[in-house]
C-alpha positions as CSV (number, residue, x, y, z in Angstrom):
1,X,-52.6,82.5,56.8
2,X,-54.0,78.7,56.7
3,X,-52.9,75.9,59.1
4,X,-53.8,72.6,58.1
5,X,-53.2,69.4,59.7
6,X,-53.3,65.5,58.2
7,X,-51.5,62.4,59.5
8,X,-50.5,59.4,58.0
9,X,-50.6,56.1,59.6
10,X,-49.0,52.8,58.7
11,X,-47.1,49.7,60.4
12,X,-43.7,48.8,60.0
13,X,-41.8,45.4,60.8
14,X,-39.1,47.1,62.9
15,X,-36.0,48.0,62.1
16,X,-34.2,48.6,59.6
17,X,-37.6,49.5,57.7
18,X,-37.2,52.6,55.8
19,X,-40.3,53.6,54.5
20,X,-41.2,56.1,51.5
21,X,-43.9,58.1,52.5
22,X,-43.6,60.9,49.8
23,X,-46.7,59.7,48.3
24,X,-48.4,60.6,51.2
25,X,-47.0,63.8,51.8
26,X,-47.7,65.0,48.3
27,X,-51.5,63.9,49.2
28,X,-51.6,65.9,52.3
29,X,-49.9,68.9,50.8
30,X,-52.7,69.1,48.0
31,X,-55.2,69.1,50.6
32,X,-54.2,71.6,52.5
33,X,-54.7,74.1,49.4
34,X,-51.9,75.7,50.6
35,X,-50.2,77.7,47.1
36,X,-47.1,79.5,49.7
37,X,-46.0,78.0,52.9
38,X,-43.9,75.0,54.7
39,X,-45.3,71.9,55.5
40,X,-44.0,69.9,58.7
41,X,-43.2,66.3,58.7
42,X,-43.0,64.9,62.1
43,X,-42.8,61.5,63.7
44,X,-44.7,61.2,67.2
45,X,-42.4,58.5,69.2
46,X,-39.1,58.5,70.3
47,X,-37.3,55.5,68.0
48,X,-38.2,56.5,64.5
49,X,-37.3,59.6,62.6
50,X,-38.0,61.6,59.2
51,X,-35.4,62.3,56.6
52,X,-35.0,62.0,52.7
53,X,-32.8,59.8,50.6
54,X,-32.6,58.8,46.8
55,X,-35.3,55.7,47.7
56,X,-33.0,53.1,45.9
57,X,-31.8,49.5,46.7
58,X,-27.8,50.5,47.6
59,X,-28.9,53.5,50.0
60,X,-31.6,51.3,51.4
61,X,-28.4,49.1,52.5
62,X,-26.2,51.7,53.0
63,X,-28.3,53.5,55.4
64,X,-29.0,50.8,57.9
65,X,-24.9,50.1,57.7
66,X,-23.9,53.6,58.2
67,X,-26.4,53.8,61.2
68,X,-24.9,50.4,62.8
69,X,-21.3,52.1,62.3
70,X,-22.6,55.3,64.5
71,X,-24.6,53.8,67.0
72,X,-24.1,49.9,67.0
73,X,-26.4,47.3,68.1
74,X,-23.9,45.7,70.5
75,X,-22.3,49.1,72.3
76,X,-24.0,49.4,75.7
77,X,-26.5,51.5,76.4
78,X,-27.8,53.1,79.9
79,X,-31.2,52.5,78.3
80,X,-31.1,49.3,77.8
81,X,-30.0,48.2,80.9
82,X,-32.3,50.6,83.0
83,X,-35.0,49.2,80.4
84,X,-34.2,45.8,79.0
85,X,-35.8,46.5,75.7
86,X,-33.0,46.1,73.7
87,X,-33.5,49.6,71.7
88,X,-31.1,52.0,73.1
89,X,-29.5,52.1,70.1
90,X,-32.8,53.0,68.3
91,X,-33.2,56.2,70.8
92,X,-29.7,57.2,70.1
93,X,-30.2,56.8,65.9
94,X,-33.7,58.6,66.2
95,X,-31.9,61.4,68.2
96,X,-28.8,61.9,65.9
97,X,-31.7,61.9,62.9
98,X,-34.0,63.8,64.0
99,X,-38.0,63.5,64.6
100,X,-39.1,65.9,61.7
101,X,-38.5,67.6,58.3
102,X,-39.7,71.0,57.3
103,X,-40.1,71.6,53.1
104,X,-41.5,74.4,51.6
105,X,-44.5,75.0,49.9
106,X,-44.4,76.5,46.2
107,X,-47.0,77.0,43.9
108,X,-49.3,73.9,45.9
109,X,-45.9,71.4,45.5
110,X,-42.7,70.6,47.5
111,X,-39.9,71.2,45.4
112,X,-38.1,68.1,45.9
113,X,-34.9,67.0,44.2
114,X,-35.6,64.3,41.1
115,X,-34.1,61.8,43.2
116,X,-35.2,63.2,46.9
117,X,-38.6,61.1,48.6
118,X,-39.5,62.0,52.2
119,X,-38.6,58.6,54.2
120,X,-39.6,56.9,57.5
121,X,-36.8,55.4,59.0
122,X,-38.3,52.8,61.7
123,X,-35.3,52.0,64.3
124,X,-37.1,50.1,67.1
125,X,-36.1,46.5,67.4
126,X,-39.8,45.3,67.0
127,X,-42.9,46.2,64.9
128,X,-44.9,49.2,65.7
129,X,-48.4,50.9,64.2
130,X,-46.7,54.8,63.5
131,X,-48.2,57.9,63.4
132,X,-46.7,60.8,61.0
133,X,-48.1,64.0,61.9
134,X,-48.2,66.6,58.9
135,X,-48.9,70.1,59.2
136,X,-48.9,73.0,56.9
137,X,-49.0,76.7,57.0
138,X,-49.6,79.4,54.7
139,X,-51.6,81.2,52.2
């Protein structure tokens, strides 16, 4: 069994940037000369999360819509006014979406769908420098 460990790093504007990072992945997967195993996608920080999408113009709109319908910018949130940052709606999206994505490993590639890429969704209200942790085990 082989663990391997990469990250990715990049900066986003703040919300609602939705970021493909499948490129990345892929790299990190092919370095861990992993043939057989998962590979971990995870997100350190509590306001953005990891999921996949068909990475096309309508769903980059209809994402950021669905998520305002959910958890809207103008609801109130303890957060904010414990905090006065104006992102309690970002914790709440991150939580519903989750921090990380787990894809398995076959023959050295993730076996995505032809129109599924591994995407950052940032949901702070301000820009931030992110760290994406990847980790894979196997053989």
């Amino acid at each position: 069994m082989v663990t391997y460990s990469g990250q990715i790093q990049f900066e986003t504007q703040g919300e609602p940037d939705i970021i493909d990072i499948t490129t990345k992945v892929k790299e990190e997967v092919k370095a861990s000369k992993i043939r057989s195993g998962i590979v971990t996608v995870f997100c350190t920080g509590s306001t953005g999360a990891i999921t996949t999408i068909e990475y096309e113009p309508g769903l980059l709109k209809d994402l950021p819509n669905a998520m305002e319908r959910f958890a809207p910018h103008d609801a109130v949130y303890e957060h904010h006014l414990r905090w006065q940052d104006g992102n309690g709606h970002s914790h709440v999206r991150a939580s519903i979406i989750g921090p990380s994505l787990t894809i398995p490993i076959i023959d050295r590639q993730m076996p995505l769908g032809t129109w599924q890429q591994i995407v950052f969704l940032e949901l702070d209200v301000r820009p931030r420098n992110r760290h994406i942790i990847i980790q894979a085990i196997g053989d």
